[in-house]
C-alpha positions, -999 to 999 in steps of 0.1 A, spaced: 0 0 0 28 27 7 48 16 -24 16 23 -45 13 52 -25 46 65 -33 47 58 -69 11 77 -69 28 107 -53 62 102 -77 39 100 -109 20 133 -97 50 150 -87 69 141 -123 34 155 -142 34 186 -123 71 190 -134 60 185 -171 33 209 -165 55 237 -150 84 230 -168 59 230 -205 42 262 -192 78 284 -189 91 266 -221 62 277 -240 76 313 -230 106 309 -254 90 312 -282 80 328 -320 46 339 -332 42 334 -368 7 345 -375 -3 378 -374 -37 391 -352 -34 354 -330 -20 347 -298 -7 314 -317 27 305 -307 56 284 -317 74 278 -283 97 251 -268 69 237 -246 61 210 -266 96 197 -272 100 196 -232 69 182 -233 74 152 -258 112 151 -242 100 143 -206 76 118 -217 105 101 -236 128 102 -208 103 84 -181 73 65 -187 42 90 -175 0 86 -178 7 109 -205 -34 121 -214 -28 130 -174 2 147 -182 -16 168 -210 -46 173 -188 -23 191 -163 -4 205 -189 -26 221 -204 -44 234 -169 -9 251 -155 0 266 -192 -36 287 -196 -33 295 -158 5 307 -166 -4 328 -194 -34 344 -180 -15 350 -153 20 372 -171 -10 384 -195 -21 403 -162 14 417 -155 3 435 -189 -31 448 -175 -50 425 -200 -82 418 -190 -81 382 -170 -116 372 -194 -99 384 -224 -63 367 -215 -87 332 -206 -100 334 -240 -73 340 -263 -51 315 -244 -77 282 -241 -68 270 -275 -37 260 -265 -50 243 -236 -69 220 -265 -36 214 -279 -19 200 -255 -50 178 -245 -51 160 -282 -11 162 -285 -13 135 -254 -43 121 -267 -23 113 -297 11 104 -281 -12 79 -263 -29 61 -291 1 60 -308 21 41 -281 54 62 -289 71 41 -260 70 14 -286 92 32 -312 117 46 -286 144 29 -305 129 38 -341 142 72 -343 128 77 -380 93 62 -373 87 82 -339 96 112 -351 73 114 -384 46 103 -358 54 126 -332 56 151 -364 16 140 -372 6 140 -338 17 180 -334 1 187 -370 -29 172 -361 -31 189 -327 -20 224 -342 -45 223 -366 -74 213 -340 -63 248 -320 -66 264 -354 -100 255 -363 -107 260 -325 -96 295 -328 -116 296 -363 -143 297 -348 -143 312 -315 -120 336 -323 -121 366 -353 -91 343 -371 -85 339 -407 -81 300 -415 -48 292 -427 -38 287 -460 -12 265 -479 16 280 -473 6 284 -431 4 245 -434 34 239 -451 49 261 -421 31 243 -393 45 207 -408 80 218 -412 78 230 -376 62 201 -363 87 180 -385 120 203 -369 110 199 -332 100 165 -333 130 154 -355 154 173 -324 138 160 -299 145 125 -312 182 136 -319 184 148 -282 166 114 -266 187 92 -289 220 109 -277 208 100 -241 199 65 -250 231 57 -271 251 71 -241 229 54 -210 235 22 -235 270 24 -238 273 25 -202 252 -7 -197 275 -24 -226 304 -4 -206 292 -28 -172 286 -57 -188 321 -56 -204 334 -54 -167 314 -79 -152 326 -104 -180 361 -91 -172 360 -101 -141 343 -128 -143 372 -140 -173 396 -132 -144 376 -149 -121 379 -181 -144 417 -175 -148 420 -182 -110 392 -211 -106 410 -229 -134 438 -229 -116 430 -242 -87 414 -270 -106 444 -280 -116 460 -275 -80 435 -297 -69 437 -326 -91 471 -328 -83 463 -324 -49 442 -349 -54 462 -375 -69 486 -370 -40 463 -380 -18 456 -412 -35 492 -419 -36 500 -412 2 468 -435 8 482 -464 -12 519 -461 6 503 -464 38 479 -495 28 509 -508 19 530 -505 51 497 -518 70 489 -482 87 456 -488 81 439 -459 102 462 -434 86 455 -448 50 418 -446 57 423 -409 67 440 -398 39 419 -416 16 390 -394 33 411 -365 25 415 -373 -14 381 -384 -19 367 -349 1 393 -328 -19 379 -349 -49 345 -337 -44 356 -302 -40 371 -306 -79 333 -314 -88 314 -281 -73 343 -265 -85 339 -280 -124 301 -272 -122 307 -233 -112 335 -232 -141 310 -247 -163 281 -225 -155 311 -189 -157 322 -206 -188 286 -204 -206 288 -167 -200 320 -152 -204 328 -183 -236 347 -206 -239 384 -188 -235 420 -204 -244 435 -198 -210 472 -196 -224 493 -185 -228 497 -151 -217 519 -122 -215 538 -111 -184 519 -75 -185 485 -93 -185 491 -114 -154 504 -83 -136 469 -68 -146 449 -96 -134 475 -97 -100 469 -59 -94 431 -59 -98 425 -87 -78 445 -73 -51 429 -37 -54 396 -55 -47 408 -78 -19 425 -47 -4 393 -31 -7 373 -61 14 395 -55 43 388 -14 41 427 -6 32 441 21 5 465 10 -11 487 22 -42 499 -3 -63 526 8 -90 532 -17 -116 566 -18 -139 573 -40 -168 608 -35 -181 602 -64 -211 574 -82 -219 569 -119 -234 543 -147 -240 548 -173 -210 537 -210 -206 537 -206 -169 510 -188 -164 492 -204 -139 526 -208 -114 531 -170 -118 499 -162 -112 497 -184 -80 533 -173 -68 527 -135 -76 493 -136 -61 502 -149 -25 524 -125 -23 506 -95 -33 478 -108 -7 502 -108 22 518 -73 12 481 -61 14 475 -83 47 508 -68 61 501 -30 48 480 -13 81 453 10 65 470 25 41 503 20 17 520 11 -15 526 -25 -31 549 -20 -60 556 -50 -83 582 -47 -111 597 -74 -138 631 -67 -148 655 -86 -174 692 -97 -162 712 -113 -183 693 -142 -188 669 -145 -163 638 -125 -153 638 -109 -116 601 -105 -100 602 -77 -71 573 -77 -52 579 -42 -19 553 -33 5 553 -2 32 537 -26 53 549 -35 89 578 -59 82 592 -92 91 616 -94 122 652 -103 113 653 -137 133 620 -147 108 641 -140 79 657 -173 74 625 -194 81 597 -178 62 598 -204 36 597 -231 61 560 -253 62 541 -239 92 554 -205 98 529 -179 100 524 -145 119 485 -147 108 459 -155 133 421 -153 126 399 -131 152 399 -166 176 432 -164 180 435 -192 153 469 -192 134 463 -200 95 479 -230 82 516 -211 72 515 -230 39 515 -199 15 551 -189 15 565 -226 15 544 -230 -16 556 -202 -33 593 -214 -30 584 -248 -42 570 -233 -74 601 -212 -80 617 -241 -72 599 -263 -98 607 -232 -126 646 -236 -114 646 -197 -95 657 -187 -65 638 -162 -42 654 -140 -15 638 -117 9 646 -84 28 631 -62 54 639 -33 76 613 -8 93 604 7 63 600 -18 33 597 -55 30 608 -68 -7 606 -104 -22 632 -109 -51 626 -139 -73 650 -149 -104 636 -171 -129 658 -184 -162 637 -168 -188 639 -198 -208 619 -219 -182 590 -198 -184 592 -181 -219 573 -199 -250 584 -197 -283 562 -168 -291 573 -136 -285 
């Protein structure tokens, strides 16, 4: 009941709007018949504009339209000290107009033909002709008028023709640009969801090896007779296995709107793109600001995609977990010789000197959840066995200012034939 209620009060307020806004529109205008107070104005392309622009009852709209224009008129006639009767009379014909120029826009259904610009303006044009002429004859024969002739036709159509033809121009321009930025969003949201896809499909491959680990350490221990601990880890492989279904049906589902994509392989600039944009969004989840500044000395097609962007994301995600409110994360990719160095330096609040040497170890972590839980200290040992895997080396350095992770990479290990 309130909704309908509001939208009752929303559509009367919007009319009024038309009305007033029509009324001091119609002001601007030319008269180009002599001894009549008929007028060529700009009310009826605000008019015909604003019922464009938002669905309206438009025979309301006209109705009130047509009430606040005589009233306006009769009422700067008076600033003139012209008779209030006199000014009623001479301005009611264009009350009529307005009334059968909704009347028209209504039977016609111009909503219909908002995206035939050609169409709705030739019956927009028709509508105002048709209307113009019904205040003529009105005026015909209430008033001492002369009825037009041929060449006063010929002027009402080309006016009607003008203004309806610009107003079309001016509600196209608005639709072409309010479409463009719905084309603009969508283009996003599939980027991101192609990003999103980028980072699923790797961790379906993560797990299926994960997987097939599990499997193996569950066959070594049937095999030594540790039965409990076989039956545990198979548990684990065939839970992990299950997670590699729900996450095959959400790729599948992703995949059927973003399209079937060739996920490699891609250039080292791309994956710093996807790396800074998915940390700009994680560091906005946990309410930080932070500036990343990405370099890129050289740039090459790589077939290790998916270890680079596991590597380079874990640490990006600690730099932001390590950054306190605010800060900078810059990454940069550098050629030496033959190898490509990854820096990855954060403002954030350091790592202590005696932790320097066993970051990389299984287990360590300075992370604990808001129970006082510590996370699983995984990440960091993970990272070095994938630079291990692409034969690199990573070092790390920290002081009270800046924390930086250098990895070197043989360029050859990670570069495809393509460049």
């Amino acid at each position: 009941m309130q909704s309908k209620l509001f939208m009752t009060r929303a559509s009367l307020t919007w009319i009024f709007l038309i009305a007033v806004m029509t009324a001091i529109g119609s002001e601007i205008k030319i008269m180009p018949f002599a001894n009549t107070s008929f007028r060529f104005g700009l009310g009826t392309i605000i008019f015909f504009l604003c019922t464009l622009i938002k669905p309206t009852p438009i025979i309301l709209a006209g109705v009130a339209t047509s009430i606040v224009t005589t009233f306006f008129r009769v009422f700067t006639s008076s600033l003139h000290d012209v008779a209030i009767s006199e000014s009623i009379f001479n301005h009611l014909p264009a009350a009529l107009f307005y009334v059968l120029f909704a009347v028209c826009l209504q039977i016609l259904d111009i909503q219909q033909y908002r995206e035939k610009p050609l169409k709705l303006g030739l019956l927009v044009a028709f509508s105002e002709v048709i209307s113009n002429l019904a205040e003529q004859i009105f005026r015909f024969f209430v008033q001492t008028y002369t009825f037009l002739f041929l060449h006063d036709l010929l002027i009402l159509l080309a006016v009607a023709l003008l203004r309806s033809f610009f107003v079309v121009g001016v509600y196209s321009s608005i639709l072409i640009a309010e479409q463009k930025k719905r084309v603009q969003e969508m283009l996003n949201i599939g980027s991101d969801l192609y990003v999103e896809t980028l980072y699923l499909k790797k961790s379906m491959n993560h797990i299926e090896t994960i997987t097939a680990s599990g499997f193996e350490l569950y066959r070594q221990l049937k095999i030594k007779g540790y039965r409990a601990e076989s039956l545990q880890a198979l548990h684990i492989a065939q839970e992990i296995h299950e997670v590699k279904k729900d996450s095959q049906r959400i790729y599948a589902g992703i995949s059927k709107i973003v399209g079937e994509r060739n996920f490699g392989p891609f250039v080292l600039s791309e994956l710093l793109h996807y790396i800074e944009e998915g940390n700009s969004k994680y560091a906005e989840l946990l309410g930080k600001s932070i500036q990343f500044k990405t370099t890129i000395d050289f740039d090459f097609q790589t077939k290790e995609h998916i270890a680079l962007l596991a590597l380079l994301n874990n640490l990006s995600a600690n730099a932001v977990e390590a950054i306190e409110g605010q800060g900078i994360i810059s990454i940069a990719i550098q050629r030496q010789e033959d190898n490509t160095v990854i820096t990855v330096c954060d403002n954030g609040k350091g790592i202590s000197q005696q932790d320097l040497s066993i970051i990389f170890e299984p287990g360590y972590t300075t992370k604990y959840n808001d129970d006082g839980v510590a996370a699983t200290g995984i990440g960091l040992s993970h990272v070095a066995e994938l630079i291990e895997k692409l034969k690199g080396s990573i070092s790390v350095e920290s002081n009270n200012q800046y924390t930086t992770f250098k990895i070197t990479i043989p360029t050859q290990t990670i570069q495809t034939g393509e460049t």
